[in-house]
GULUMTI-261765 format. One record per residue (C-alpha): residue number from 1; residue in one letter; x, y, z. Coordinates in steps of 0.02 Angstrom, whole numbers. Example, Ala and Ser with C-alpha at 12.3 -4.5 7.8 and 13.67 -1.06 7.14 Angstrom:
% GULUMTI-261765
<atom 1 A <615 -225 390>>
<atom 2 S <684 -53 357>>
This chain:
% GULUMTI-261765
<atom 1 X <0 0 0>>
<atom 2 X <67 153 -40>>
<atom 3 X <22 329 62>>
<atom 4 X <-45 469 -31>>
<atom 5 X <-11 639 -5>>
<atom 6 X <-164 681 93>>
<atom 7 X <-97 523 226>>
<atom 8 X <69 635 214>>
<atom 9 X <-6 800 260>>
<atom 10 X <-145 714 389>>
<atom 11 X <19 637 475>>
<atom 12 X <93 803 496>>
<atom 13 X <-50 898 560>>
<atom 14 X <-54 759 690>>
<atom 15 X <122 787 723>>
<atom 16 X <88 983 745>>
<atom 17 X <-57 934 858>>
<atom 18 X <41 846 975>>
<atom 19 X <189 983 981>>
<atom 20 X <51 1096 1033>>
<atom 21 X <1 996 1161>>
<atom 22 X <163 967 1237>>
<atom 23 X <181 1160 1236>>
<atom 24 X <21 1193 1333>>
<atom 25 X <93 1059 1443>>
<atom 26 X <253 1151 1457>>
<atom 27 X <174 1315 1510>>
<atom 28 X <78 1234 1643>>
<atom 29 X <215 1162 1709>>
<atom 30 X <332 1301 1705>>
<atom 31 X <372 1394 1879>>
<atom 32 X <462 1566 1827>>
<atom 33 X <393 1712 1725>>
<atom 34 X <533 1678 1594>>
<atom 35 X <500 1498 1565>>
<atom 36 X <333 1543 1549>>
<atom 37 X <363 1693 1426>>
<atom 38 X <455 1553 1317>>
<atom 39 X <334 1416 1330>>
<atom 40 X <231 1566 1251>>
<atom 41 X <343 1593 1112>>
<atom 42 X <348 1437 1069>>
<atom 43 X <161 1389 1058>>
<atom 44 X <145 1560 955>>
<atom 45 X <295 1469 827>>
<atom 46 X <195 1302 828>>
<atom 47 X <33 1360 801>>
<atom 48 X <112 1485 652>>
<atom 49 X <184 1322 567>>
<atom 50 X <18 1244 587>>
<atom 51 X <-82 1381 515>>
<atom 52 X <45 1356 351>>
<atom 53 X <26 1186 358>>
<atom 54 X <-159 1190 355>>
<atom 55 X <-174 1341 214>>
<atom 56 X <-34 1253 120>>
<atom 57 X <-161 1094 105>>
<atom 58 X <-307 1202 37>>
């Protein structure tokens, strides 16, 4: 069986999905104002690939 490109893009979607989730994870966790500040910057640069990820696949 061979994977299509939609099996290619759903797999990396997933993949962002789960980064995201172990970001929010992250910032709950943290216990300082600057590991919190860049748990923030990080969700913002996950969730900016994932936005380009999903328009890309329109």
């Amino acid at each position: 069986m061979t994977r299509t490109d939609t099996h290619f893009k759903n797999d990396a979607i997933d993949a962002l999905e789960k980064i995201r989730v172990i970001l929010q994870a992250a910032l709950f966790l943290t216990a300082t104002d600057s590991e919190r500040d860049v748990s923030l910057v990080l969700m913002g640069l996950a969730e900016e690939v994932a936005i380009c990820v999903l328009e890309a696949n329109r």
